[in-house]
C-alpha positions in Angstrom: 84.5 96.6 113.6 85.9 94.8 110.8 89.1 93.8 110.0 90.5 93.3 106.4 94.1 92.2 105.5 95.4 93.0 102.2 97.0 90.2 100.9 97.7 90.5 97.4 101.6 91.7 97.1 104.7 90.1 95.7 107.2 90.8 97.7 109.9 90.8 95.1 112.1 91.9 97.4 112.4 88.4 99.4 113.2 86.2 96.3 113.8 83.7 96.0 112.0 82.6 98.5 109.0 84.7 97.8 107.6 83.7 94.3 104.8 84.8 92.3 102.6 81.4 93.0 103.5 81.7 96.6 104.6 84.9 97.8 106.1 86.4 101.0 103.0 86.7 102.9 102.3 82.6 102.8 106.2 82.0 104.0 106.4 82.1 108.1 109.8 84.9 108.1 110.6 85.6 111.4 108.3 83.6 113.4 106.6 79.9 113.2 103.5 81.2 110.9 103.2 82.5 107.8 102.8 86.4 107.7 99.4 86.6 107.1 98.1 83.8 109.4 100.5 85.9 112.2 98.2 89.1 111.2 95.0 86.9 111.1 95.6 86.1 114.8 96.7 88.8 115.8 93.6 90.6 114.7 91.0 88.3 115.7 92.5 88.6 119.2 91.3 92.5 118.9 88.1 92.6 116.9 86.9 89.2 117.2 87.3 85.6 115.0 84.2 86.6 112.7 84.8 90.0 111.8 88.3 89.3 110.2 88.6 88.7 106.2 91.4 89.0 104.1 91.2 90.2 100.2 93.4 88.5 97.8 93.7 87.9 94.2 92.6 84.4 93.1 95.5 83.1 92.1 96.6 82.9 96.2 93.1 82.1 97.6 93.7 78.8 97.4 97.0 78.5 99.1 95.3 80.9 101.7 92.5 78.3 101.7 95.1 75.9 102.8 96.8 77.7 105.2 94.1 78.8 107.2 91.2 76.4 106.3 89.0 78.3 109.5 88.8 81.2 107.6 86.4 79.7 105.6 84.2 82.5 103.4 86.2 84.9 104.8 88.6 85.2 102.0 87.4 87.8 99.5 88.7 87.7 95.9 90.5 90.6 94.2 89.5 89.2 90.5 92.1 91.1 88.6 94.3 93.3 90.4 93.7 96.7 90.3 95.6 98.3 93.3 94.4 98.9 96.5 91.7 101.6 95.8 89.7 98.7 94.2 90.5 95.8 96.6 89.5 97.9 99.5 86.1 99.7 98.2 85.2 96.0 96.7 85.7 95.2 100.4 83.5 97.9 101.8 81.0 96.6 99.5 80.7 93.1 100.5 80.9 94.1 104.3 78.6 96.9 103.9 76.2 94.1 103.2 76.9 92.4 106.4 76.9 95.5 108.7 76.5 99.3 106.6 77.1 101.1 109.6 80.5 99.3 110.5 84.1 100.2 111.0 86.4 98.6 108.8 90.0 98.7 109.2 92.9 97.9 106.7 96.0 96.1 107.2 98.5 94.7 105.3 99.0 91.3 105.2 103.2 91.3 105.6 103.7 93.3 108.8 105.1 92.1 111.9 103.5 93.2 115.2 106.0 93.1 118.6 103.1 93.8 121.3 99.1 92.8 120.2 97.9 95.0 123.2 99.4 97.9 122.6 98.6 97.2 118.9 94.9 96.3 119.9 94.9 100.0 122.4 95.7 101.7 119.1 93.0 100.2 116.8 90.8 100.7 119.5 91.5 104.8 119.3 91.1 104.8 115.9 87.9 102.9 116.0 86.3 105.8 118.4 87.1 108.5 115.6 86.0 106.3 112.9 83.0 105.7 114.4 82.6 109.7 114.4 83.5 110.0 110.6 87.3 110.6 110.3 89.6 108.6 108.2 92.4 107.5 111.0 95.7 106.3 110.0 98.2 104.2 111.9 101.6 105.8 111.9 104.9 104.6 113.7 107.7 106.5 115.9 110.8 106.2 113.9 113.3 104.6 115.4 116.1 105.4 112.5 116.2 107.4 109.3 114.5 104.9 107.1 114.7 105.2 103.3 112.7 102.6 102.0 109.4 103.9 104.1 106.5 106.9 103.6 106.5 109.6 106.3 103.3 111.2 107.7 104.0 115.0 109.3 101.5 115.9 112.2 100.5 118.8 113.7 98.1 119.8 116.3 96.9 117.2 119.3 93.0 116.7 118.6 92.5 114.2 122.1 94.2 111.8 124.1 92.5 108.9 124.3 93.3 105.7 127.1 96.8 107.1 126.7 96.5 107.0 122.9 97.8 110.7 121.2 95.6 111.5 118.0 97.1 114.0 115.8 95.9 116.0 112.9 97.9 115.0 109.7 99.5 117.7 107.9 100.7 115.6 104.8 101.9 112.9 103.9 105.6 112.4 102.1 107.2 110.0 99.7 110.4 107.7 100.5 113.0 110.4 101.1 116.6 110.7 100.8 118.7 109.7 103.7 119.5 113.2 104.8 116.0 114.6 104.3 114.9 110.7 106.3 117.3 112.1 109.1 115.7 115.9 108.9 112.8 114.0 110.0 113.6 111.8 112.8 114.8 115.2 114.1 111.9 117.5 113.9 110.4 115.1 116.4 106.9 115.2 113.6 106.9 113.0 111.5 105.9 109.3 111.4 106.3 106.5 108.9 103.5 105.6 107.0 102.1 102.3 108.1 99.6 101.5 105.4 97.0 100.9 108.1 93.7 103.0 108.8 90.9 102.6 109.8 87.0 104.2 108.3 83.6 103.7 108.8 82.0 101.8 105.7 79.8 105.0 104.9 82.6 107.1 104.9 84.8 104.6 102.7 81.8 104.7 99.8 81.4 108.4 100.6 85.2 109.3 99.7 84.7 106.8 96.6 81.7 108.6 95.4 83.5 112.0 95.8 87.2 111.0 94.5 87.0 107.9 92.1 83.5 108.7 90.9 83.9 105.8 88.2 85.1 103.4 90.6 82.4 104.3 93.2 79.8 103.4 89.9 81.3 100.3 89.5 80.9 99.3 92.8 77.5 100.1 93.2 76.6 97.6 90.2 78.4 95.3 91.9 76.3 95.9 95.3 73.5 95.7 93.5 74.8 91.8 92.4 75.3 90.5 95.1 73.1 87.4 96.4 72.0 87.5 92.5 72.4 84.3 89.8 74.2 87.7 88.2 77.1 88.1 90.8 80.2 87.1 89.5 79.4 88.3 85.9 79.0 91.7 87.3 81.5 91.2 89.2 84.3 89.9 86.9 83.0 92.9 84.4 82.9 95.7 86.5 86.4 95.1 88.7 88.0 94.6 85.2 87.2 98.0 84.3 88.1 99.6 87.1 90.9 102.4 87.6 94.4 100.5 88.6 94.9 102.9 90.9 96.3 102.7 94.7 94.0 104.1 97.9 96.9 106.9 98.9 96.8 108.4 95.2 93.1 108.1 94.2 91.8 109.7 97.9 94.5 109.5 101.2 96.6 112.1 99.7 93.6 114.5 98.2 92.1 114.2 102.4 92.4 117.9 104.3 90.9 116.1 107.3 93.1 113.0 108.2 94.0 112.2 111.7 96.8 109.8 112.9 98.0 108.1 115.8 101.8 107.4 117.0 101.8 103.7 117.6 104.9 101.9 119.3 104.1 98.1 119.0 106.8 96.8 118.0 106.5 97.4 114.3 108.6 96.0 111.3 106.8 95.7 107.5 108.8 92.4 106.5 109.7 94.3 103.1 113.9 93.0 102.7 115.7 90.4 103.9 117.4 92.6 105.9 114.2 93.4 108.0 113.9 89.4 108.1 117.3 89.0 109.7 116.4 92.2 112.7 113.1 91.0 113.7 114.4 86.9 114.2 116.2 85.4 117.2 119.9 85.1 116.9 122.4 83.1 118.2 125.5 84.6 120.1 127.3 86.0 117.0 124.3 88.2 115.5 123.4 85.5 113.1 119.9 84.2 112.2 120.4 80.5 110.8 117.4 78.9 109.3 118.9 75.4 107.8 121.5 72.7 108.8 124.6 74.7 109.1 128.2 75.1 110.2 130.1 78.7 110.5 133.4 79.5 111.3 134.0 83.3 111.9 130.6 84.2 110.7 128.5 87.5 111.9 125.4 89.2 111.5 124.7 86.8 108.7 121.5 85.4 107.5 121.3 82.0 106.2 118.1 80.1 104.8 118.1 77.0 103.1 116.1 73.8 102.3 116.1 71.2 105.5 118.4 68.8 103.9 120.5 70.6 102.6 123.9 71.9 104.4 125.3 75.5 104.4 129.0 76.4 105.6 130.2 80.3 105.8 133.9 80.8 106.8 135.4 84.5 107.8 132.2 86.3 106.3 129.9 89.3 107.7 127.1 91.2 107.0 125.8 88.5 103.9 122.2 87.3 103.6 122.2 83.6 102.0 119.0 82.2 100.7 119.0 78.8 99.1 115.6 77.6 97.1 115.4 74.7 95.1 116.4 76.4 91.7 118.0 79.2 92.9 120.6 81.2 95.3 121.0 84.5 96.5 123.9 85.9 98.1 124.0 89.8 99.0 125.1 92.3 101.5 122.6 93.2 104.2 122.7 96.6 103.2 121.9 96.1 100.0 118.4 94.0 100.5 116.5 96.4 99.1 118.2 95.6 95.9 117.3 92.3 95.7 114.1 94.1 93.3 116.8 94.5 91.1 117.5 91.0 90.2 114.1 90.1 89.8 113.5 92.7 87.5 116.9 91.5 85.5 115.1 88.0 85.7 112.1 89.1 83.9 114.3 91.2 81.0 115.9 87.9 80.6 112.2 86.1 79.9 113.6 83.4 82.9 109.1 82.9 84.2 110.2 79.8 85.9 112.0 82.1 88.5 109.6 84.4 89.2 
């Protein structure tokens, strides 16, 4: 089985520290490593250190390069951006190559992962029914009535596998409001959407051929390419052309046969500040403090700031504070999801510099 970590998002909403030359995924949040290194690891523990590879655009390989020079060729280049659908059938195309017959499973590059076994238990159950011809999807057990995620509704129990549930999926539902979020997390049914799932190669080119017939056309010129003094010409022309289209639109959501299973891992997709501050350790007031600092009366705060430079908070709760070099951002916990909001203002106001 292969691995593939999607690692070509923006994370807008963790400026300023997450910028458009070196976004979220490169910044270790929460832990010691950098998200995707965290994933990397995690997922060569599971599937083994060769059959990992993460997609990104070009503009990040490098910095990938950097971070995790023992990935080596195992960093495949998204050449111009064109949503998920294209990053992950230009995946199955260059992995087809190495193994047609393989299982390759998609992850994203910015999630945090409490318990690898359990994690590992689950991939391993979706791998089985993969390997039969389903398309398997990862959902999680709400633990709250989340806003800012996807939900998936199941229905009937298909098997039980090493103590692993696998469900049929009945559909699959945008963000929802927080009373329909709470509706939800009541009915005892529904999941939130992971972005994780897991297909055999031949089924992955199958599904192109039958949803994104253009795409699916592309790819096969590009197939053909590969290992030729033609390659990346073919392959710079063809991806350019392709439909910017993401993988739930352009075939996930048009599937009558999906299956899904519950997994309780520990999950967190490090999307907000505020999901920052809940997965990090704290000291005795709630706080997460990531830079020289002195607090009087301070709780449930998150502060992050450069090494040398000092940060004080008197009589305040709730805040998140992150200091850059060129910039500051101070906002209620609550209102993380917002911080999409100021970069968006940043780029009405033409400020590139800090983006």
């Amino acid at each position: 089985m292969f691995a593939v970590i999607m690692a070509g998002g923006g994370g807008t909403r963790l400026w300023p520290k997450s910028r458009e030359s070196y976004p979220k995924q490169m910044h270790a949040l929460g832990s010691d490593k950098p998200l995707v290194q965290g994933m990397v690891e995690r997922l060569q523990g599971i599937v083994g250190e060769e059959k990992v590879f993460i997609i990104t655009n070009a503009h990040h390989a490098l910095g990938m390069s950097e971070i995790m020079p023992f990935m080596g060729g195992n960093i495949l280049i998204d050449p111009y951006r064109r949503d998920t659908a294209a990053a992950i059938g230009l995946s199955a195309v260059y992995l087809s190559r190495k193994d047609p017959d393989a299982v390759m499973g998609v992850f994203p590059a910015d999630h945090f992962i409490g318990s690898a076994k359990k994690f590992g238990q689950v991939i391993h159950a979706a791998e089985k029914f993969a390997r039969e011809g389903h398309v398997v999807t990862i959902g999680i057990k709400p633990s709250c009535p989340e806003t800012g995620y996807g939900y998936i509704e199941f229905g009937d129990l298909q098997e039980t596998i090493e103590d692993e549930r696998v469900y049929k999926v009945r559909r699959f539902v945008e963000k929802p409001n927080r009373e329909t979020a709470a509706e939800y997390l009541s009915a005892g049914n529904y999941l939130w959407n992971s972005g994780m799932f897991v297909w055999s190669i031949p089924t992955v080119l199958r599904l192109f051929e039958q949803y994104l017939p253009d795409t699916y056309a592309r790819l096969m010129r590009i197939s053909d390419a590969i290992g030729t003094q033609y390659e990346e010409e073919v392959t710079d022309r063809e991806y350019q052309e392709m439909e910017r289209i993401s993988v739930d639109y352009g075939i996930m959501e048009k599937l009558s046969d999906i299956l899904v299973i519950p997994g309780d891992f520990g999950w967190t997709d490090i999307g907000s500040w505020k999901a920052v501050a809940e997965i990090s350790a704290k000291d005795e007031h709630g706080n997460v403090i990531k830079s020289p600092h002195v607090s009087i009366d301070t709780k449930n705060c998150l502060v992050m700031g450069a090494e040398d430079k000092f940060v004080a908070t008197i009589g305040v709760e709730d805040l998140i504070v992150i200091d850059t070099d060129d910039a500051l951002l101070v906002c209620h916990r609550e209102r993380s999801q917002d911080v999409k909001r100021i970069v968006d203002a940043i780029k009405e106001r033409n400020l590139e510099k800090l983006l």
